[in-house]
Backbone and ligand atoms as CSV (ligand in chain L), in Angstrom:
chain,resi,resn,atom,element,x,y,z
A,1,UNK,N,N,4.030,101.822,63.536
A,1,UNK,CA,C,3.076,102.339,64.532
A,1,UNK,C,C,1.867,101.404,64.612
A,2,UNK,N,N,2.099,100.583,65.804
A,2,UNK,CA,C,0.893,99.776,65.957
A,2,UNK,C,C,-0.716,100.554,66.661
A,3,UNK,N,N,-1.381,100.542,66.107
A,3,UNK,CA,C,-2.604,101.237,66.645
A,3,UNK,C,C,-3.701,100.349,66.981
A,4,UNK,N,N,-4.310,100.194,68.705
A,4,UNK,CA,C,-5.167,99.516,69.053
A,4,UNK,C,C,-6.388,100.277,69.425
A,5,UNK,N,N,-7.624,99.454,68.918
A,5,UNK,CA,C,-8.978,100.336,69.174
A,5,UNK,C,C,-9.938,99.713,70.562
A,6,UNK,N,N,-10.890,99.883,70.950
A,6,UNK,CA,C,-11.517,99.488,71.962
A,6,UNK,C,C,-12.588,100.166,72.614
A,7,UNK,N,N,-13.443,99.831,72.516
A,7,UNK,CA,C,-14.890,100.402,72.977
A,7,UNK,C,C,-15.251,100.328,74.261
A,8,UNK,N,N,-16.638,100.676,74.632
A,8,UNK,CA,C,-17.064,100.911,75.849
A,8,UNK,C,C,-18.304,102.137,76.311
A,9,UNK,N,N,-18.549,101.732,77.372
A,9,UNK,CA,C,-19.370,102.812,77.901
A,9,UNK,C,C,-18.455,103.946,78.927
A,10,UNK,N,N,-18.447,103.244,79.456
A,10,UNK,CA,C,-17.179,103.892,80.514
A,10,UNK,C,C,-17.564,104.793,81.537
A,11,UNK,N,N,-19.374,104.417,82.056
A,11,UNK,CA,C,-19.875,105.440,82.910
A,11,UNK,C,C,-19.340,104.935,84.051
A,12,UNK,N,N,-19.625,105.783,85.113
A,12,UNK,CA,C,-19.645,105.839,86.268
A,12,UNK,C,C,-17.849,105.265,86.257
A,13,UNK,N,N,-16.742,105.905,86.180
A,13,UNK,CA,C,-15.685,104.925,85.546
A,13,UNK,C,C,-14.831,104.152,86.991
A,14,UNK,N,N,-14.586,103.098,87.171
A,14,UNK,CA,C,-14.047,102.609,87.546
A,14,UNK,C,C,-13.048,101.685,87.137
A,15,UNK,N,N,-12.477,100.747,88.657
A,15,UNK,CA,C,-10.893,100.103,88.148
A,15,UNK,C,C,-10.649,99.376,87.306
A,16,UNK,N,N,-11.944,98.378,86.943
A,16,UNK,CA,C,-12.050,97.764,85.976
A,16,UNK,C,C,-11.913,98.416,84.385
A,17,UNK,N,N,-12.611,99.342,84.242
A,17,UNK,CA,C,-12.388,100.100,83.475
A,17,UNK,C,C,-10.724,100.710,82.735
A,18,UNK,N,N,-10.098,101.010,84.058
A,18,UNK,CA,C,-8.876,101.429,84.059
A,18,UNK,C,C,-7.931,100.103,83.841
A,19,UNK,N,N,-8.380,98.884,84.093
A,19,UNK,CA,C,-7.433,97.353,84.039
A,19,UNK,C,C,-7.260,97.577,82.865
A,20,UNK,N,N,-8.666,97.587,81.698
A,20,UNK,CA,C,-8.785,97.149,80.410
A,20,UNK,C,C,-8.172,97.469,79.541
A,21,UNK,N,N,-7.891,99.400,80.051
A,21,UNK,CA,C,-7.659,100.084,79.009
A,21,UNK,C,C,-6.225,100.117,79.019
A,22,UNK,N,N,-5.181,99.983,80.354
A,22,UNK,CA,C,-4.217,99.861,80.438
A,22,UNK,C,C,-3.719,99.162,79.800
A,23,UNK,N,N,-4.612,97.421,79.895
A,23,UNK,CA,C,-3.791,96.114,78.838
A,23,UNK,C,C,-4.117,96.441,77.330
A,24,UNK,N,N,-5.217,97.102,77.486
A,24,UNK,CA,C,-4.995,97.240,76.114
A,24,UNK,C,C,-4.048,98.152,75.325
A,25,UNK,N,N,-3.572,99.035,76.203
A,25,UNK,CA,C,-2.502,99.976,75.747
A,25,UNK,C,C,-0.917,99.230,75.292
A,26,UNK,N,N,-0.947,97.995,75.887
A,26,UNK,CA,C,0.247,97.623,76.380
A,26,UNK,C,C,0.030,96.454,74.888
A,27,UNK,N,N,-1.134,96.078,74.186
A,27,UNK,CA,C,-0.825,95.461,72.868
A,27,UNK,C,C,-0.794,96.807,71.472
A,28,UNK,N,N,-0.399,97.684,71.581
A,28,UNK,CA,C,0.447,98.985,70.630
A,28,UNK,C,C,0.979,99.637,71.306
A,29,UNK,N,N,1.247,100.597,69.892
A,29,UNK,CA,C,1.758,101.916,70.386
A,29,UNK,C,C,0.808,103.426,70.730
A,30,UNK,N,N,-0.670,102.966,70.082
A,30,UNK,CA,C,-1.060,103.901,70.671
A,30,UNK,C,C,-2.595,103.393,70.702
A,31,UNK,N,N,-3.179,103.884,71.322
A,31,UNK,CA,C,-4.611,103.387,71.831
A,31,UNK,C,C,-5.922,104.761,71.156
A,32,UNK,N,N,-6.814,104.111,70.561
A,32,UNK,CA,C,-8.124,104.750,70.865
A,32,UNK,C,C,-9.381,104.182,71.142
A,33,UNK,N,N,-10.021,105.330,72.039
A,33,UNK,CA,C,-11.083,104.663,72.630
A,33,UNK,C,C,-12.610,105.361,72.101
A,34,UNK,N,N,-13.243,104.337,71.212
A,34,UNK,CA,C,-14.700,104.388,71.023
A,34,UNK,C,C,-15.844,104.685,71.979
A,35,UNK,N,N,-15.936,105.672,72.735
A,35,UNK,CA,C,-16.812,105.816,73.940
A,35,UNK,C,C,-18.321,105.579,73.547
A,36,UNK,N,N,-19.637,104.981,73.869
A,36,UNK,CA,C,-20.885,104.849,73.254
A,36,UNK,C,C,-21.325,106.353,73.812
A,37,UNK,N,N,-22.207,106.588,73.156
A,37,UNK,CA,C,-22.962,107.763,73.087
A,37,UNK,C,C,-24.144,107.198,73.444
A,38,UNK,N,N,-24.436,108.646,74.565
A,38,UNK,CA,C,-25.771,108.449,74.986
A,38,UNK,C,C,-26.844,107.568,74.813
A,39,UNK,N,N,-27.224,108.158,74.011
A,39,UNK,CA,C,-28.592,107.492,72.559
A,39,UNK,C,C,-28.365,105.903,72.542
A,40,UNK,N,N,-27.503,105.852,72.115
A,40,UNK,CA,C,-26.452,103.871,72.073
A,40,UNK,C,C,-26.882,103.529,73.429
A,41,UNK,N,N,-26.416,104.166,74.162
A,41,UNK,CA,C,-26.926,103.381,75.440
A,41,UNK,C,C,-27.995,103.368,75.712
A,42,UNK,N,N,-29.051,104.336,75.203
A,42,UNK,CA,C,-30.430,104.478,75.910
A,42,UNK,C,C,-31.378,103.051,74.296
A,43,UNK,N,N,-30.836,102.777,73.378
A,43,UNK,CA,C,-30.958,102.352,72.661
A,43,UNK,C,C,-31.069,100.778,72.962
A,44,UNK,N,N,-29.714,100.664,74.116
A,44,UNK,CA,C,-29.557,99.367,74.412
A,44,UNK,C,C,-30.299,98.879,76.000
A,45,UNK,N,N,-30.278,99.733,76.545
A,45,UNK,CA,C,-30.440,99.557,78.105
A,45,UNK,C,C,-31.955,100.535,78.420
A,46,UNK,N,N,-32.731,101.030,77.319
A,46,UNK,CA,C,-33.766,101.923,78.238
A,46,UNK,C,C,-33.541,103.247,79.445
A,47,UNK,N,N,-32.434,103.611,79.332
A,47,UNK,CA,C,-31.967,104.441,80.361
A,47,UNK,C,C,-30.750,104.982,79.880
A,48,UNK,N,N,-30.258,106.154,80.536
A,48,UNK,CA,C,-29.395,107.118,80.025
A,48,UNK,C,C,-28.104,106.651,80.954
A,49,UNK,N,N,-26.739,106.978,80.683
A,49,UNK,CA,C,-25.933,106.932,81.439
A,49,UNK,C,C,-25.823,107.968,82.390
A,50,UNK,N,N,-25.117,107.450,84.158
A,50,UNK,CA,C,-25.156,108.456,84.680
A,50,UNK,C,C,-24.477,109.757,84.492
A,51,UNK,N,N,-23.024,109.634,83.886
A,51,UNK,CA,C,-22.567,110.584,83.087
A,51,UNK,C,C,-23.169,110.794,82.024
A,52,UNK,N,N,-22.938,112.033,81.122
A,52,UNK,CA,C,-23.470,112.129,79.960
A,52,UNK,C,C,-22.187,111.206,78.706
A,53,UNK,N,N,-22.409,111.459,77.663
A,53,UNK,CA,C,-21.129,111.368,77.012
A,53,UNK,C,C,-19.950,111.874,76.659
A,54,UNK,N,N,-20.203,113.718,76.738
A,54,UNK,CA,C,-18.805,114.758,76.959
A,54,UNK,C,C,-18.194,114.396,78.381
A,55,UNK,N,N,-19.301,113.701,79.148
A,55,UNK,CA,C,-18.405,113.639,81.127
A,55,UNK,C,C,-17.610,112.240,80.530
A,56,UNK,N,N,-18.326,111.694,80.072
A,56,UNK,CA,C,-17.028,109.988,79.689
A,56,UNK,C,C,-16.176,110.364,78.896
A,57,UNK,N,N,-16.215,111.069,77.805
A,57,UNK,CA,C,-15.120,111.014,76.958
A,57,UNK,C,C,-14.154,112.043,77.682
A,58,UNK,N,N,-14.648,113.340,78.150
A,58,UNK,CA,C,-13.514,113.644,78.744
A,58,UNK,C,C,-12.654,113.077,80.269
A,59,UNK,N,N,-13.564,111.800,80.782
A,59,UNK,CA,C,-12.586,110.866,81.853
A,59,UNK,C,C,-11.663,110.756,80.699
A,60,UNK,N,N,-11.739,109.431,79.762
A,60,UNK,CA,C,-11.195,108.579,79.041
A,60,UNK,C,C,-10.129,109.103,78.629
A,61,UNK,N,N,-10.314,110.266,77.803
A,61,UNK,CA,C,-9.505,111.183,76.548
A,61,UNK,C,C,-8.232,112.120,77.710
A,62,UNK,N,N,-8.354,111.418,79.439
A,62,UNK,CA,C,-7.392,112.493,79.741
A,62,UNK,C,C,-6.520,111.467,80.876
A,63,UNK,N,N,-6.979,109.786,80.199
A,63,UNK,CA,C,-6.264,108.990,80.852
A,63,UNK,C,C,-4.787,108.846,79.943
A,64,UNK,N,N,-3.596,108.707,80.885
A,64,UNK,CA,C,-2.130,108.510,80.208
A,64,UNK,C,C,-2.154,107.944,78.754
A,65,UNK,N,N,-3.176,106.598,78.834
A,65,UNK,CA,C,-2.858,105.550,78.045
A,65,UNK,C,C,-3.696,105.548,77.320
A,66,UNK,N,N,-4.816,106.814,76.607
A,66,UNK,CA,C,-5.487,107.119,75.544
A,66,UNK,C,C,-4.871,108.049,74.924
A,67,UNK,N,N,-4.505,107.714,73.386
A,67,UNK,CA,C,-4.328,108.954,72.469
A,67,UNK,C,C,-5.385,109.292,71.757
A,68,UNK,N,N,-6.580,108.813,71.855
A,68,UNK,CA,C,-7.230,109.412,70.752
A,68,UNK,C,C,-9.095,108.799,71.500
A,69,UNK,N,N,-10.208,109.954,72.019
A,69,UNK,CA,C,-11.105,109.258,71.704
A,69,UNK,C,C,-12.188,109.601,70.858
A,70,UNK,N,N,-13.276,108.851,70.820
A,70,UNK,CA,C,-14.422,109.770,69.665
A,70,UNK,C,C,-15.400,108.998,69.887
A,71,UNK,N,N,-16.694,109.373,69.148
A,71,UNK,CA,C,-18.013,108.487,69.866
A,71,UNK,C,C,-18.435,107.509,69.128
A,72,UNK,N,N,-18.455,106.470,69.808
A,72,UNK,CA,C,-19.269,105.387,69.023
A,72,UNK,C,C,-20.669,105.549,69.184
A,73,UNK,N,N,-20.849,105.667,67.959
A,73,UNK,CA,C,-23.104,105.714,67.621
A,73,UNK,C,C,-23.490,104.731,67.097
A,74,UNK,N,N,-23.032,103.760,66.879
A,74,UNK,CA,C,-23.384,102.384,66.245
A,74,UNK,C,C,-22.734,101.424,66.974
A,75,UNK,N,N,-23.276,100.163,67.680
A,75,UNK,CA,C,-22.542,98.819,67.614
A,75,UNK,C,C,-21.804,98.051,66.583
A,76,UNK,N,N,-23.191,98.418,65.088
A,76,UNK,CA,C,-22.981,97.766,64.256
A,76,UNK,C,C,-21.485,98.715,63.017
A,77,UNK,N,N,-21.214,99.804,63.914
A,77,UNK,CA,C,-20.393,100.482,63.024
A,77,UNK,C,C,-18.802,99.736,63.440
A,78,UNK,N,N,-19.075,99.143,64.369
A,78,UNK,CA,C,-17.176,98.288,64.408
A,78,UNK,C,C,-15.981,98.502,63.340
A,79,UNK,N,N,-16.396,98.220,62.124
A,79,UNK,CA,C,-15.798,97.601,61.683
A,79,UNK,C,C,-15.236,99.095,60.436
A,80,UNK,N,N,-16.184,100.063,60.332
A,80,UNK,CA,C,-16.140,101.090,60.052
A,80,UNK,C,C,-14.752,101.626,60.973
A,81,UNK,N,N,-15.398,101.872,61.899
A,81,UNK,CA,C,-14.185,102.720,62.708
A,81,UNK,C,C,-12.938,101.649,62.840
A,82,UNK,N,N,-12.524,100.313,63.113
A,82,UNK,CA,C,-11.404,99.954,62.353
A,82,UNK,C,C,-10.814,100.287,61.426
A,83,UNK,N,N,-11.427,100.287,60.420
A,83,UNK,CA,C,-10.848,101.061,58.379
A,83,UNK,C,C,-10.469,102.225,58.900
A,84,UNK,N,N,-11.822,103.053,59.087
A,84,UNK,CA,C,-11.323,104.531,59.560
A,84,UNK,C,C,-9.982,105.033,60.221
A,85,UNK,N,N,-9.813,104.440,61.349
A,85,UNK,CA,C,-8.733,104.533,62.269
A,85,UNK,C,C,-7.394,103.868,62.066
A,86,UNK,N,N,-7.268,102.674,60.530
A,86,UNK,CA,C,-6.539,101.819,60.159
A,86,UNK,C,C,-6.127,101.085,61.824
A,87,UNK,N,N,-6.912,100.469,62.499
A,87,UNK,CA,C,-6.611,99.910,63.849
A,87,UNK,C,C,-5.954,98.967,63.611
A,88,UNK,N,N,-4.944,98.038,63.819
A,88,UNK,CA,C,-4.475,96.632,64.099
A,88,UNK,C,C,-4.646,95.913,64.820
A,89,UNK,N,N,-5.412,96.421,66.142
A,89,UNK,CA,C,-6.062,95.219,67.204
A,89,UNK,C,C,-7.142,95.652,67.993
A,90,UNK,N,N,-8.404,94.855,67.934
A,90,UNK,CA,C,-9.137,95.477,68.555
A,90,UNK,C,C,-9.187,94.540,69.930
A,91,UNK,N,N,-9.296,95.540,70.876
A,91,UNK,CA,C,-9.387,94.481,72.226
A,91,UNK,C,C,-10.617,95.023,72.869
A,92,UNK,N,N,-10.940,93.841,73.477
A,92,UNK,CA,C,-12.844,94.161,73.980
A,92,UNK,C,C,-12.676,93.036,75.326
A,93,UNK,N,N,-13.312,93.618,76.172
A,93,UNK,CA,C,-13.558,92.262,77.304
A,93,UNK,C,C,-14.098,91.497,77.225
A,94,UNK,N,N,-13.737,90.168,78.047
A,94,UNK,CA,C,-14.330,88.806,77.720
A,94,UNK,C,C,-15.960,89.084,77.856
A,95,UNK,N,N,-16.365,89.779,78.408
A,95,UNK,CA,C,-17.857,89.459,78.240
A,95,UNK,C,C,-18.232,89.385,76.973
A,96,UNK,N,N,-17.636,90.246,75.804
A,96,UNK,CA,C,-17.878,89.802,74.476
A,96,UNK,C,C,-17.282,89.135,73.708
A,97,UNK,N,N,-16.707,87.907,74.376
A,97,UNK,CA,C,-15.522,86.852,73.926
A,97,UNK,C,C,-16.780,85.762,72.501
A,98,UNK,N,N,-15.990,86.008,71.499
A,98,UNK,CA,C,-16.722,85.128,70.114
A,98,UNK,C,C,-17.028,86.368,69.631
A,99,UNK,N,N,-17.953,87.322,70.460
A,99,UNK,CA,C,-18.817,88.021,69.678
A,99,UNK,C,C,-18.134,89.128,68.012
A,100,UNK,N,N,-16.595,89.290,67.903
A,100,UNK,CA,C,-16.357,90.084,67.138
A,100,UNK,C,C,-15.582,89.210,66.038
A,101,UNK,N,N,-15.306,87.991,66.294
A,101,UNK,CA,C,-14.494,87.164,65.396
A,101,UNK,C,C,-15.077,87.455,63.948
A,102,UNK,N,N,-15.330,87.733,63.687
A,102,UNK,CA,C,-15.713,88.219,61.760
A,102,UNK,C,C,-14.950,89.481,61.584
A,103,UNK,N,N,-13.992,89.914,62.668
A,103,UNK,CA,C,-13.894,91.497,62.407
A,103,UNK,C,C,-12.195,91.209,62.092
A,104,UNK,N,N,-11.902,89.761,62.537
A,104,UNK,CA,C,-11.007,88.947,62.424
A,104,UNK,C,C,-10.001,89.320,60.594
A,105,UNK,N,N,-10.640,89.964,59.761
A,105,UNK,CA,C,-10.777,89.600,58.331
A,105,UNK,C,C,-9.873,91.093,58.134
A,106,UNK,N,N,-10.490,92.144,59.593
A,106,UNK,CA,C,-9.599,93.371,59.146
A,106,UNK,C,C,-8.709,93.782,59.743
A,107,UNK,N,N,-8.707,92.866,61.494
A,107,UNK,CA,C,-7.447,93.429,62.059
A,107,UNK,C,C,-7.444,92.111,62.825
A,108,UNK,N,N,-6.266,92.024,64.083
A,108,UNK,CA,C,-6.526,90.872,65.357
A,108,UNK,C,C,-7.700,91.189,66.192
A,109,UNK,N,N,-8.084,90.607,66.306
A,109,UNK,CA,C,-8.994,90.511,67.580
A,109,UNK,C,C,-8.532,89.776,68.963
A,110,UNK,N,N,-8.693,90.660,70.331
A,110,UNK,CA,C,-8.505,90.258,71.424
A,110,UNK,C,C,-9.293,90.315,72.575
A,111,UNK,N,N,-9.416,89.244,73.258
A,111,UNK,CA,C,-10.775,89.328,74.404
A,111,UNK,C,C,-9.884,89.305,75.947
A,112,UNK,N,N,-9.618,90.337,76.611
A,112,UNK,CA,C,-8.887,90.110,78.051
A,112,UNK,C,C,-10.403,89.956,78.825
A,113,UNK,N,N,-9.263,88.766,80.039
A,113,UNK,CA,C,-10.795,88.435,81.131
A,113,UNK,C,C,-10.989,90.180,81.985
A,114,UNK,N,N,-12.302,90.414,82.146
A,114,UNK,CA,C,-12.809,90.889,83.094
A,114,UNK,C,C,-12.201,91.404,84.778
A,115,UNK,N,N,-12.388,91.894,85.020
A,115,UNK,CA,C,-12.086,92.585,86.615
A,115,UNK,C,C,-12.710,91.626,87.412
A,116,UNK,N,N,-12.235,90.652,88.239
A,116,UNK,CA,C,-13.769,90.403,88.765
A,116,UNK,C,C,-14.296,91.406,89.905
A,117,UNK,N,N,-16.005,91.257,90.212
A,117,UNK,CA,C,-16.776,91.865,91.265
A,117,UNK,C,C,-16.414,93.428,91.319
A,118,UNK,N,N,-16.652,93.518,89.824
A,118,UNK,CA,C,-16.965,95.329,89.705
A,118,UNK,C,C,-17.527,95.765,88.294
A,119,UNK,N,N,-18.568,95.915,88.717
A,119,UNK,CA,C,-19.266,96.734,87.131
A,119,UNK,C,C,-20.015,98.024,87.464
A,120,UNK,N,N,-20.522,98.664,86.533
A,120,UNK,CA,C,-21.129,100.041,86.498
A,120,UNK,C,C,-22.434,99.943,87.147
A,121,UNK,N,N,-23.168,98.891,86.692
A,121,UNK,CA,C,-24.523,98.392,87.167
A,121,UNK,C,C,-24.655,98.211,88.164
A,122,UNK,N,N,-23.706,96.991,88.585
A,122,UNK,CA,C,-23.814,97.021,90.291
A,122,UNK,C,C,-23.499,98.051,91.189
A,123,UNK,N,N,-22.369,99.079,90.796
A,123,UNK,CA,C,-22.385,100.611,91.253
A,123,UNK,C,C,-23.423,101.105,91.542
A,124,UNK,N,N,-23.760,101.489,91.041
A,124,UNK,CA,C,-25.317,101.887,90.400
A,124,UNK,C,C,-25.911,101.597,91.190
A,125,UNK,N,N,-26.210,99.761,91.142
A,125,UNK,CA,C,-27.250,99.401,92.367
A,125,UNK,C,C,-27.056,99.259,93.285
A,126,UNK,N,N,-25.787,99.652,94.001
A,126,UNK,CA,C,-25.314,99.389,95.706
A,126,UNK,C,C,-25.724,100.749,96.191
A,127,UNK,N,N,-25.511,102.014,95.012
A,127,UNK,CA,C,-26.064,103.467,95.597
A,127,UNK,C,C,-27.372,103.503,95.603
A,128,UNK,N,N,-28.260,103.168,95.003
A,128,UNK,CA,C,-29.720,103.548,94.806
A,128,UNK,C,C,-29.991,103.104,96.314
A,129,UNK,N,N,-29.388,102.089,96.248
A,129,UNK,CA,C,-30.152,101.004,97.150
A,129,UNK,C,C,-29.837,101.038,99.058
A,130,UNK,N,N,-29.052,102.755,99.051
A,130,UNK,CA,C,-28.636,102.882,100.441
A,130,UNK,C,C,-29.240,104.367,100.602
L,1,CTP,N1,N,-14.533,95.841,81.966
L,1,CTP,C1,C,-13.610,94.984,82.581
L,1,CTP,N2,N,-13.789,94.594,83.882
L,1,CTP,C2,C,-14.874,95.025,84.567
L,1,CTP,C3,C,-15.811,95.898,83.976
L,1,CTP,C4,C,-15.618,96.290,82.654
L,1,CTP,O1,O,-12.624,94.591,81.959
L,1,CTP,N3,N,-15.025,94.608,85.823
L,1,CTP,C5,C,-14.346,96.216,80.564
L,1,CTP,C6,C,-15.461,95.693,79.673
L,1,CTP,O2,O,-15.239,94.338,79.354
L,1,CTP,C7,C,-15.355,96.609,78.480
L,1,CTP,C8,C,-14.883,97.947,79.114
L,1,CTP,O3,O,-14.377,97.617,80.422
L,1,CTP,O4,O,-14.352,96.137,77.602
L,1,CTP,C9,C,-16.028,98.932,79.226
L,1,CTP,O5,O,-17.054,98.289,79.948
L,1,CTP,P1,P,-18.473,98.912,80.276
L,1,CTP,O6,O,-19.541,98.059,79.708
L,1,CTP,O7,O,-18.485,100.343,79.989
L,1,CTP,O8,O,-18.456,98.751,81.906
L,1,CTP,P2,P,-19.238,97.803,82.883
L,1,CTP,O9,O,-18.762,98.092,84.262
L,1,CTP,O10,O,-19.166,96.362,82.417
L,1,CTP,O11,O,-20.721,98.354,82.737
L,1,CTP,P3,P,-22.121,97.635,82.906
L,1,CTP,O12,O,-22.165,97.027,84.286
L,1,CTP,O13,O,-23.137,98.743,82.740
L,1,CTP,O14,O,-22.214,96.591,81.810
């Protein structure tokens, strides 16, 4: 039983969103997804997500190709919830391509490219802004 892990915010969710999690389904047999919690985000960005975190995890947790999700409250907890979850591959999008290679030591690490010309932010800012 190969088990792959993979993080995220996953507000406002879109296709990109849905690319990632698909390929990432497709390196195991079963997938879980680290959703950030609120706080994490307001931690990182000054601002809350437009969903809360029960509205993301329950998108995520009721897509085909998630078996399992739960909240990530730490960035710096990675490597925790690997052990925890005994994961074998963690896959993350290229925007954080290098950034996890030390995590290299407990499982594979994998970086798929990006969606292009779709993120949450720019969502975000095409609505405010009409
Ligand atoms: N992702 C992707 N392609 C996109 C947008 C996101 O593959 N066009 C991936 C990210 O690389 C990440 C996961 O989806 O692995 C969750 O991304 P998240 O940061 O929640 O979404 P973004 O749309 O990138 O949000 P933001 O614009 O706020 O950074």
């Amino acid at each position: 039983m190969k088990t792959v892990i993979t993080f995220g915010t996953f507000d406002v969710f879109h296709v990109g969103h849905i690319n990632l999690i698909q390929r990432a389904a497709a390196y195991g047999d079963r997938l879980f997804v680290g959703v950030s919690t609120d706080e994490l985000n307001f931690s990182k960005k000054s601002r809350y997500p437009i969903y809360n975190e029960r509205e993301r995890m329950k998108i995520v947790n009721s897509l085909r190709y998630v078996n399992l999700c739960f909240p990530e409250e730490s960035l710096e907890k990675k490597a925790d919830y690997i052990k925890y979850y005994n994961a074998d591959v963690l896959v993350m999008g290229n925007d954080w391509e290098g950034k996890f290679d030390h995590l290299q030591e407990l499982c594979e690490v994998v970086y798929l490219p990006r969606t292009p010309s779709v993120s949450t932010t720019e969502i975000i800012e095409v609505i405010s802004s009409t």
